[in-house]
C-alpha positions in Angstrom: 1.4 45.6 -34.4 1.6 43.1 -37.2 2.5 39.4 -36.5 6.4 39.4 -37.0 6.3 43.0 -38.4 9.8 43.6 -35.8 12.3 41.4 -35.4 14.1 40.2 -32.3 16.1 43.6 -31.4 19.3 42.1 -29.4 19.0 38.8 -31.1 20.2 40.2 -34.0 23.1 42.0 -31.8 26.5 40.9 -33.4 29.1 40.0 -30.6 32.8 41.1 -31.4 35.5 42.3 -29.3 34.6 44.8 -26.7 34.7 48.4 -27.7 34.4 51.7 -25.0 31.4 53.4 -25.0 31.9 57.4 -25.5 33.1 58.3 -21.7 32.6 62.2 -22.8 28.9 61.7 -22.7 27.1 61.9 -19.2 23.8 60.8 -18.6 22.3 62.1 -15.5 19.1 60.7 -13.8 17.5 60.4 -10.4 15.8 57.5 -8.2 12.7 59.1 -5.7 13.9 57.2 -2.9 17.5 55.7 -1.4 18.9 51.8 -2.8 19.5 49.7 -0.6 22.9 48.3 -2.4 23.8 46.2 -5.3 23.8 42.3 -4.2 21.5 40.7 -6.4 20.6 37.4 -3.9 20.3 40.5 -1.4 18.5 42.8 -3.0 14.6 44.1 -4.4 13.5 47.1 -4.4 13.1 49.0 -7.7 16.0 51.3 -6.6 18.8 49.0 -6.5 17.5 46.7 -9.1 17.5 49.7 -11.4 21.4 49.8 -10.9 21.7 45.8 -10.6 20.0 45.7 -13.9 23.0 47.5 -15.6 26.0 46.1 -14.1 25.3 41.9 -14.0 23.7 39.8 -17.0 20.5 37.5 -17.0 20.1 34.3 -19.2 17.6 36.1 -21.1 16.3 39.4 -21.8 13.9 41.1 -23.4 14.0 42.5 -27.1 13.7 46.3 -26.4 11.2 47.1 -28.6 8.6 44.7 -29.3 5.5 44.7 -27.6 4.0 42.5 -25.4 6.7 41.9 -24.1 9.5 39.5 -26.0 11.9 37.0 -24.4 15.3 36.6 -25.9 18.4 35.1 -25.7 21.0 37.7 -23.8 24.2 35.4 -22.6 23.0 32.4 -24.1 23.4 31.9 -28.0 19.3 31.0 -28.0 17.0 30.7 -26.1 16.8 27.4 -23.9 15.3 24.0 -24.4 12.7 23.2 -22.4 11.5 19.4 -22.4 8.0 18.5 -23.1 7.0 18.1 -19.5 7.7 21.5 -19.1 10.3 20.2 -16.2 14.1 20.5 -17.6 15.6 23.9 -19.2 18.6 23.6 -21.0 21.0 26.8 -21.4 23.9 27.0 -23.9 26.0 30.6 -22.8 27.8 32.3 -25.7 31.9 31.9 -25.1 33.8 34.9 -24.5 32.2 36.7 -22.4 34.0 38.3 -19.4 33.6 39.8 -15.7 34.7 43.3 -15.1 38.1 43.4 -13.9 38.3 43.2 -9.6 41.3 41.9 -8.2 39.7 38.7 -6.8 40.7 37.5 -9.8 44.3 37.9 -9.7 45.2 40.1 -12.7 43.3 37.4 -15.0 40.4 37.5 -17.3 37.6 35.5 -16.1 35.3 34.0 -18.4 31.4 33.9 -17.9 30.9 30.3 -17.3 27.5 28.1 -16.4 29.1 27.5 -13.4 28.7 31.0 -12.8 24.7 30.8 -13.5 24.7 27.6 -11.2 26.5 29.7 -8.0 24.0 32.7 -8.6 21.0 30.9 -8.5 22.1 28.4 -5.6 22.7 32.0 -3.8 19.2 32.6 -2.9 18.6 28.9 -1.7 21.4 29.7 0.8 19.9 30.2 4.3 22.7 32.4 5.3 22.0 34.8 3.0 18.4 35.7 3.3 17.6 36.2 -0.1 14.3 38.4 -0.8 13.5 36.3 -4.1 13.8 32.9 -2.4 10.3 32.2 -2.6 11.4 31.7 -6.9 13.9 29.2 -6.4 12.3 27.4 -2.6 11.0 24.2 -3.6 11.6 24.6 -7.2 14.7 22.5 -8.2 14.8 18.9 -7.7 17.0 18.2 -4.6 17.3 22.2 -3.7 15.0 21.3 -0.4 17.2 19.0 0.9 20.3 21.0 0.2 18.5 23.8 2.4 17.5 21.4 4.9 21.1 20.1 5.1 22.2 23.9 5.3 20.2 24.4 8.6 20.5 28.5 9.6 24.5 28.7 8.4 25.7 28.7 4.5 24.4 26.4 1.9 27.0 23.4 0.6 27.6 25.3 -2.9 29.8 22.0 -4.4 27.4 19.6 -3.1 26.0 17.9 -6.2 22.2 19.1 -7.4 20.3 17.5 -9.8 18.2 20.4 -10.0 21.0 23.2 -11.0 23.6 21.3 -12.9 26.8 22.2 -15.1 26.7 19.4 -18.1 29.9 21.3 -19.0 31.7 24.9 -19.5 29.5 26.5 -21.2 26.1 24.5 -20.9 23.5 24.9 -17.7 20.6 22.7 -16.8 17.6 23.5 -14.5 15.5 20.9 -13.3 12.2 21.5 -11.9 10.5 19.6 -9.5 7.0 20.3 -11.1 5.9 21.3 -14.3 6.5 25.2 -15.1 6.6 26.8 -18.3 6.4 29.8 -17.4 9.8 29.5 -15.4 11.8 31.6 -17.9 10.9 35.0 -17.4 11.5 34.7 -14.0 15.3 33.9 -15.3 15.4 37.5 -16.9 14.9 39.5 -13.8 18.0 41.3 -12.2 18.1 39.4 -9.4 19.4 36.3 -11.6 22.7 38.3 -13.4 25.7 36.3 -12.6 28.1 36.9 -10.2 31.5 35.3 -9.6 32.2 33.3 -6.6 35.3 34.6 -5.8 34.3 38.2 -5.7 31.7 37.1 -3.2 34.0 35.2 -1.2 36.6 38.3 -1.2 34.0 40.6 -0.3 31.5 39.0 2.2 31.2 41.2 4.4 30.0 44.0 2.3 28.8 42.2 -1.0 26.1 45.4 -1.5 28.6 47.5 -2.2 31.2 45.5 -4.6 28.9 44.6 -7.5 30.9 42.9 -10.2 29.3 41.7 -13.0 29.3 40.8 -16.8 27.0 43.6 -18.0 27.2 47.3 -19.9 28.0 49.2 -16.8 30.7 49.1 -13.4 30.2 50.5 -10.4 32.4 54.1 -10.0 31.1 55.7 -7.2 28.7 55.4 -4.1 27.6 57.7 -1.7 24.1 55.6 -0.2 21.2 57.7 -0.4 22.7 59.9 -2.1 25.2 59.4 -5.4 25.7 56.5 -7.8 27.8 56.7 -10.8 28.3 54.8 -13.7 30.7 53.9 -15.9 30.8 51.8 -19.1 32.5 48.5 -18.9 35.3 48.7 -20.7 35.6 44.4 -20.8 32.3 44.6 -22.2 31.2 42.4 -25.3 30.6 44.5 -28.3 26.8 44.7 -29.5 25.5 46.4 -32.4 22.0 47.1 -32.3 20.1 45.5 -35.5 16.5 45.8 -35.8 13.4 46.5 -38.1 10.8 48.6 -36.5 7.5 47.9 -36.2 4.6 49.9 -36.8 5.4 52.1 -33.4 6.5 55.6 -34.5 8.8 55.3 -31.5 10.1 52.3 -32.8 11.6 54.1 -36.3 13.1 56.7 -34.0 14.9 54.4 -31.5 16.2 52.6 -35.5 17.4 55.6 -36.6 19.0 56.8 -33.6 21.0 53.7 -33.0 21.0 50.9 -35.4 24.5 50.3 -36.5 26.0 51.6 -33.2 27.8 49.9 -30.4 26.1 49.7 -27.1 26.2 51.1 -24.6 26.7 54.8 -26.7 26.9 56.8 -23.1 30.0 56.1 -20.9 29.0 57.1 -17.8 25.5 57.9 -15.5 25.1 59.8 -13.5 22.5 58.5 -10.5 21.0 61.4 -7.7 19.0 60.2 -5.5 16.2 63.2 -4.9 12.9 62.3 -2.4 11.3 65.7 -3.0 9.2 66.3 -5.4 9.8 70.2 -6.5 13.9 69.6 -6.3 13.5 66.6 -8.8 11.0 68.8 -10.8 13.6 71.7 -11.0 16.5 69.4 -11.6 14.8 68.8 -14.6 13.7 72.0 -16.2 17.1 73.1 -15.2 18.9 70.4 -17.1 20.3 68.9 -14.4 18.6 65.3 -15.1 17.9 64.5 -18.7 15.3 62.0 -18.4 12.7 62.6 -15.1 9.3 61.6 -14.6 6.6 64.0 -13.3 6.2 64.7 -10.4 2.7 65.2 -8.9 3.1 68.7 -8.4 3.9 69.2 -11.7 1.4 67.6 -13.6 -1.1 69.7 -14.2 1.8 72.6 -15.2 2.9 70.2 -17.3 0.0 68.1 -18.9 -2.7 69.3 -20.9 -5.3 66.6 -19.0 -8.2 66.3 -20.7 -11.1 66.9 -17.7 -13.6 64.2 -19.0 -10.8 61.7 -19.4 -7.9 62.6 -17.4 -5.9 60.1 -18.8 -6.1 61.3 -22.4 -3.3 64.1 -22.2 -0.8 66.1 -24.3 2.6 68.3 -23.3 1.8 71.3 -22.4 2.9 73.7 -25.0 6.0 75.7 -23.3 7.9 72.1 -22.9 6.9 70.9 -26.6 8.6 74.1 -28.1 11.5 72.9 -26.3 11.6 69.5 -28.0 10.9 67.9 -24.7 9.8 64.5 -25.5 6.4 62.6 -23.6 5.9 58.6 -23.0 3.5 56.9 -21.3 2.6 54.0 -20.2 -0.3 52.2 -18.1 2.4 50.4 -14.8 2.0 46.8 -15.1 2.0 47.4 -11.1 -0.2 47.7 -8.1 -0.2 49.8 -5.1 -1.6 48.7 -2.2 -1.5 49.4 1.8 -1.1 46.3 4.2 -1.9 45.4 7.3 0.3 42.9 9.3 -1.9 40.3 9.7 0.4 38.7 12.6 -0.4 42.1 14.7 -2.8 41.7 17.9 -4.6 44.9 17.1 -5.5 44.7 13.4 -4.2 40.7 12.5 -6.1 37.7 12.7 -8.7 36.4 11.5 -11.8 36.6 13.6 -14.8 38.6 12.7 -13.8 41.6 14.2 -10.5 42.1 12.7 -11.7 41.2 10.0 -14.5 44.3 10.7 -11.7 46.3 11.4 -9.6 45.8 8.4 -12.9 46.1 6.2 -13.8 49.2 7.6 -10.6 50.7 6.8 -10.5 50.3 3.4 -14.4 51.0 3.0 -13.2 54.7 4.5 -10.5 55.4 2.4 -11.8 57.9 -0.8 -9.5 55.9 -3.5 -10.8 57.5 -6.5 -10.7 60.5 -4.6 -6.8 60.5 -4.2 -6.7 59.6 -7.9 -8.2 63.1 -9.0 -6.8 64.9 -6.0 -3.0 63.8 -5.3 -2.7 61.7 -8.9 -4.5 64.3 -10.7 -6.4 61.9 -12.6 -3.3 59.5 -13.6 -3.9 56.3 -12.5 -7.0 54.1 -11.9 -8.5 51.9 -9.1 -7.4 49.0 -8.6 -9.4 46.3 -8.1 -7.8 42.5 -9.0 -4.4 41.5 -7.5 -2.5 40.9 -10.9 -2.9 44.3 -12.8 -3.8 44.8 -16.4 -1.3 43.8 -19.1 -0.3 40.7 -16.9 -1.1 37.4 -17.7 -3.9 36.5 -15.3 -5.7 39.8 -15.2 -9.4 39.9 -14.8 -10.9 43.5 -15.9 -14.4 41.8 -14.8 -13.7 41.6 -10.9 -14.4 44.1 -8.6 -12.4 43.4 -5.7 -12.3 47.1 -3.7 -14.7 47.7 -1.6 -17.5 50.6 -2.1 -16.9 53.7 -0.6 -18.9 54.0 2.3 -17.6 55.3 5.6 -21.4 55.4 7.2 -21.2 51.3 6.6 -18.1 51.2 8.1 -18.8 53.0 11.2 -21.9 50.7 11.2 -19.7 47.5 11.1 -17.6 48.6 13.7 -20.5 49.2 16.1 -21.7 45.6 15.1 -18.6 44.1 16.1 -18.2 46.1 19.7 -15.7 48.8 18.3 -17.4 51.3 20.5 -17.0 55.0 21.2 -15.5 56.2 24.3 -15.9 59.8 25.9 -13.1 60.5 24.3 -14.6 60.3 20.9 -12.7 57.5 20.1 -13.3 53.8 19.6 -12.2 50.9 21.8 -11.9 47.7 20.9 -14.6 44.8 21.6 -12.1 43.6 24.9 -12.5 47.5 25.9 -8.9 48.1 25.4 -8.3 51.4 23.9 -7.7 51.2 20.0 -4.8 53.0 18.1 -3.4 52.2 15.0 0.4 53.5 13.5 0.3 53.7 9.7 4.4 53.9 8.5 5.4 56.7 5.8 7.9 58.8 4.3 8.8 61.9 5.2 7.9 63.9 1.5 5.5 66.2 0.8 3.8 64.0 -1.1 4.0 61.8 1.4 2.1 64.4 3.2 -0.7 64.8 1.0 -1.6 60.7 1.6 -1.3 61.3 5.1 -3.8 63.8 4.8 -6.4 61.7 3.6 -5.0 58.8 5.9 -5.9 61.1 9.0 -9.6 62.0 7.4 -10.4 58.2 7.1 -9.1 57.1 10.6 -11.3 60.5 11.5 -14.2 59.5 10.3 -14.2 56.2 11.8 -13.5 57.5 15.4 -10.0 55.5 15.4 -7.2 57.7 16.9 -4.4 57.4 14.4 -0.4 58.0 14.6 2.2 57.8 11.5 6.0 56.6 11.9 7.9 58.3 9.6 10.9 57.2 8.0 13.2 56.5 5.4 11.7 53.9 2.4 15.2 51.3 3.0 14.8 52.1 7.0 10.6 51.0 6.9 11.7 47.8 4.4 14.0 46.7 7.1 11.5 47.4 9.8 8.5 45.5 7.6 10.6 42.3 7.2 11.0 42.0 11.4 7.8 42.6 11.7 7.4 46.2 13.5 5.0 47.8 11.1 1.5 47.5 11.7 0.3 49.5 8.4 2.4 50.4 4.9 1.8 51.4 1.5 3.7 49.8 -1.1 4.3 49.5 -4.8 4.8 46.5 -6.5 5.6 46.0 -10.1 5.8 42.9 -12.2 9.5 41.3 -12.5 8.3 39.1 -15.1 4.8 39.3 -17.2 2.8 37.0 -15.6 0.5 36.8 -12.6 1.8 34.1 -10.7 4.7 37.3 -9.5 1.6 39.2 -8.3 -0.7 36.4 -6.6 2.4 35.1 -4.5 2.8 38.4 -2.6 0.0 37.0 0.0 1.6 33.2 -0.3 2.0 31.9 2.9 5.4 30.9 2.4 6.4 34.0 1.3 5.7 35.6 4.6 8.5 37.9 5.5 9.6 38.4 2.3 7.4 39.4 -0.7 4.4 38.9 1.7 4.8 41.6 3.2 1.3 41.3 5.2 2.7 38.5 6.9 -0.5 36.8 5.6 -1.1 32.7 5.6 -4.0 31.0 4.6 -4.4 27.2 4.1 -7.1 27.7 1.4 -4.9 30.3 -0.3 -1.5 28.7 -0.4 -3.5 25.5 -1.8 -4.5 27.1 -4.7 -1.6 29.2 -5.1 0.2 26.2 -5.4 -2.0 24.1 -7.9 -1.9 27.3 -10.2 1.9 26.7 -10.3 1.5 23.7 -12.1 -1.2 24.8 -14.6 0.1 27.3 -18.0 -1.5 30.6 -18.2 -5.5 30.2 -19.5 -8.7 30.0 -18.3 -8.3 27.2 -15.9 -5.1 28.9 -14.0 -7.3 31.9 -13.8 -10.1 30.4 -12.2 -7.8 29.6 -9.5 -6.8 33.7 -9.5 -10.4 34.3 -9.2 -10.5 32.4 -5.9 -7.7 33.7 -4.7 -8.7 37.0 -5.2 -12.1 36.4 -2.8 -10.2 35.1 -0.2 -7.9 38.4 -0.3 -11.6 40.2 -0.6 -12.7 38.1 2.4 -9.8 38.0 4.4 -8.8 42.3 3.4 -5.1 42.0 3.9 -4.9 44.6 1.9 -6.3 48.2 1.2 -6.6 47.8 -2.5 -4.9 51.5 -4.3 -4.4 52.0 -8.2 -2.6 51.6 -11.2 -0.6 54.4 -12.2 0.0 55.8 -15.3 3.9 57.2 -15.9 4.5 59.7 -17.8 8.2 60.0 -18.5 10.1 63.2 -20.1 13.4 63.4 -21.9 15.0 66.5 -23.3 15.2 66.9 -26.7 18.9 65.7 -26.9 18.1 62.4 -26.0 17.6 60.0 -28.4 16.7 56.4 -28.6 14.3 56.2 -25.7 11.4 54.0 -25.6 10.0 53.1 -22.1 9.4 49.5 -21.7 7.0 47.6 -19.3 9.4 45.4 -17.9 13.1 46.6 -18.2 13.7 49.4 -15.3 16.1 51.0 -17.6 16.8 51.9 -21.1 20.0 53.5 -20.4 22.1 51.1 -22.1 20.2 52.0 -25.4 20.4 55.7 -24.8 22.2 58.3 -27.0 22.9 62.3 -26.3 23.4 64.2 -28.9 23.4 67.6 -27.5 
């Protein structure tokens, strides 16, 4: 694309006097696995942040169309001030905008205020609370560690003054940063930062996942967890046209002449189905019952044309193109990866032999095998912690191991993992060795257990699987009770700092999901904070990254490709790498 060949899509958005969306039109979608709920401080898995996304407003955004990926002003009338240390951000919010109605206010209209910005930030400082995204805000705002400290385990002093997170006035925020950041503001744009209003918090605390009130496109109608969500337009909602010249993207001149003029959001209400199967989902689609789905595994080979010397050169398969059944894709600014909890006495630690053990592991498991079989050929290996079109990415490292499951029963023999009569190992003390990897309960699920069984096989290492729900294993993995896990995690914000904290010691618990500390890593995870992206900040990644090799926390997976398809009805789609949704830009015309 050319330099400045698009402009700033929702900076140019005019804000007027709210105006309904069309409640007659019904968009209907699905999430693969249950949400959790709809607190932003309590909240972070895709599932519910899809949803949060919709219903409560970040500082910034980003423009919908422009790739990379654009920052722009979304509540605020530009975007912020930052001073030349890199330290102090300085937010100016638009006037008029207003919460959904709730009755904690009291038959009022209440006015999107900094204060507002200040409460929901402060939120996931608050001890009481828990928050999964803490590790953005600990340490970060001058005077925000002694406000913790002074909090202790119960709830954080929200009018004690903070130099760090201050209200100059009404409508004006400023964030101070203990050390020098500019790459703070993306970090601002993710869901988990929308505003919320104290006194819907404070009227609701006991059940603040399921009483989302925000500023944004959507409400909250209807909630049956695990199962239903609906969606309805905010009827408070400020008016936005959509303005913008497209860039060279054909998708680009389709999105302009599907909406520019018009109001957002067009749809008035969504539909949300939560479907964990594969073939349902696949059939919900076909039948019309969803009007946007991805595709699923067992239906990409029915439903690509995959091209066998470069499977991820593709086309529609002809049968859904005469239907007008549109294709996106896009490379997942994501990793997947499986972890071991490096607190556990049988595979934690790090002495030689658990070390061995955990190395042994991932030398067994046929990664680029899974890719052809179970992806069919729609994704590939990953090998560096932050994943291509990140900030930070290296495409030169090579940080799986090779393939090699006669090496790794050799290693295990070096390090006393013998073999019993039983045909299965021990471990170097003689006690006998089992390991529990934790899963879902899908088919697909399935297939990865398959190949989970023939690595643990081939090694001699007798193997068990605790199945569950995803939100039921989340809340297992953050007390500690899961031994092994696969995961998914995709960027919040476009930069690799969100990808190399996920083994920060600090973050243990939380994003750290392998529990994983290392002196030598959290140092140089915490000089990279202070350094802009470039060559000398990704040094530090590099080192990081062979400790992680070293240390083998983590069985690196892949990079998936998604494909996305929308019926033919649906207009003004483009997928983007960073927004979970483009349902507030979507139009049916049927």
């Amino acid at each position: 694309m050319k330099p400045h060949a698009l402009l700033a899509t929702l900076a140019a958005l005019v804000l007027l006097p709210a105006q309904a969306a069309d409640m007659n039109k019904v968009l209907r979608v699905a999430l693969n696995a249950p949400e959790t709920g709809f607190d932003p401080a309590k909240v972070s898995d895709l599932y519910s942040s899809t949803v949060t996304e919709n219903i409560f407003d970040p500082l910034v955004t980003y423009d919908y169309l422009a790739r990379p990926a654009k920052l722009i002003p979304n509540t605020v009338s530009a975007l912020p001030t930052i001073s030349a240390d890199g330290k102090v951000y300085t937010f100016r919010l638009k006037p008029g905008i207003h919460f959904a109605t709730d009755p904690a206010f009291k038959g009022k209209k209440r006015e999107l205020t900094a204060a507002d910005y200040a409460y929901s930030i402060k939120r996931h400082l608050d001890p009481s609370i828990h928050s999964p995204w803490s590790f953005l805000v600990d340490g970060r705002f001058v005077g925000g560690n002694e406000l913790v400290k002074a909090a202790g385990k119960g709830v954080l002093n929200y009018d004690a003054p903070l130099e760090g997170i201050k209200v100059l006035d009404r409508y004006t925020l400023q964030l101070t940063l203990t050390e020098t950041n500019f790459n703070y503001l993306p970090i601002l744009a993710m869901p988990a930062f929308g505003a919320v209003a104290r006194e819907v918090i404070e009227a609701h605390r006991d059940n603040t996942n399921a009483h989302p009130v925000g500023t944004g496109p959507y409400l909250l109608k209807e909630w049956k967890p695990g199962s239903r969500i609906v969606l309805e337009a905010n009827p408070g909602f400020r008016k936005l046209v959509f303005n913008a010249t497209p860039g060279s993207d054909p998708l680009d001149k389709a999105v302009v002449l599907a909406l520019q003029g018009k109001t957002l959001p067009q749809v008035g209400r969504i539909e949300i189905s939560v479907i964990e199967e594969e073939q349902p989902l696949w059939l919900s689609f076909l039948n019309r019952q969803l009007d946007i789905s991805g595709i699923p595994q067992v239906a990409l080979q029915s439903a690509l044309v995959i091209d066998p010397k470069n499977p991820l050169k593709v086309r529609l398969a002809e049968s859904y193109a005469r239907q007008g059944i549109q294709l996106q894709r896009q490379l997942l600014p994501e990793i997947t990866f499986h972890f071991f909890n490096m607190q556990d006495p049988v595979v934690g630690g790090d002495s030689k032999d658990k070390i061995a053990l955990r190395r042994a592991i991932a030398m067994s498991f046929p990664v680029s095998e899974a890719i052809a079989s179970i992806r069919r050929g729609q994704a590939v290996p990953m090998n560096y912690i932050v994943p291509p079109g990140v900030a930070g990415h290296n495409p030169a490292f090579r940080g799986a191991p090779k393939y090699d499951p006669a090496a790794a029963n050799a290693l295990l023999d070096r390090f006393g993992y013998r073999v019993g009569a039983d045909g299965y190992r021990t471990r170097p003390d003689g006690k006998p060795l089992a390991i529990e990897l934790a899963c879902g309960t899908s088919a697909l699920d399935k297939q990865w257990n398959e190949y989970w069984q023939k690595t643990f096989d081939t090694l001699k290492i007798r193997l068990g699987f605790r199945q569950g729900k995803w939100n039921e294993l989340s809340k297992a993995n953050h007390q500690g009770k899961l031994q092994m896990w696969g995961m998914a995690w995709g960027a919040d914000y476009p930069d690799g700092e969100n990808f190399m904290q996920l083994l920060y010691g600090k973050n243990a618990g939380d994003s750290n999901a392998a529990d994983f500390k290392n002196a030598d890593y959290d140092r140089l995870f915490e000089a990279s904070l202070k350094l802009p992206h470039g060559p000398q900040r990704n040094q530090l990644y590099d080192a990081m990254n062979k400790i992680a090799v070293a240390q083998q926390p983590w069985i690196f997976g892949d990079i998936r490709m998604r494909s996305t398809l929308a019926h033919s009805y649906v207009k003004g789609l483009k997928l983007h790498p960073l927004l979970n949704t483009s349902w507030r830009y979507l139009n049916l015309q049927k």
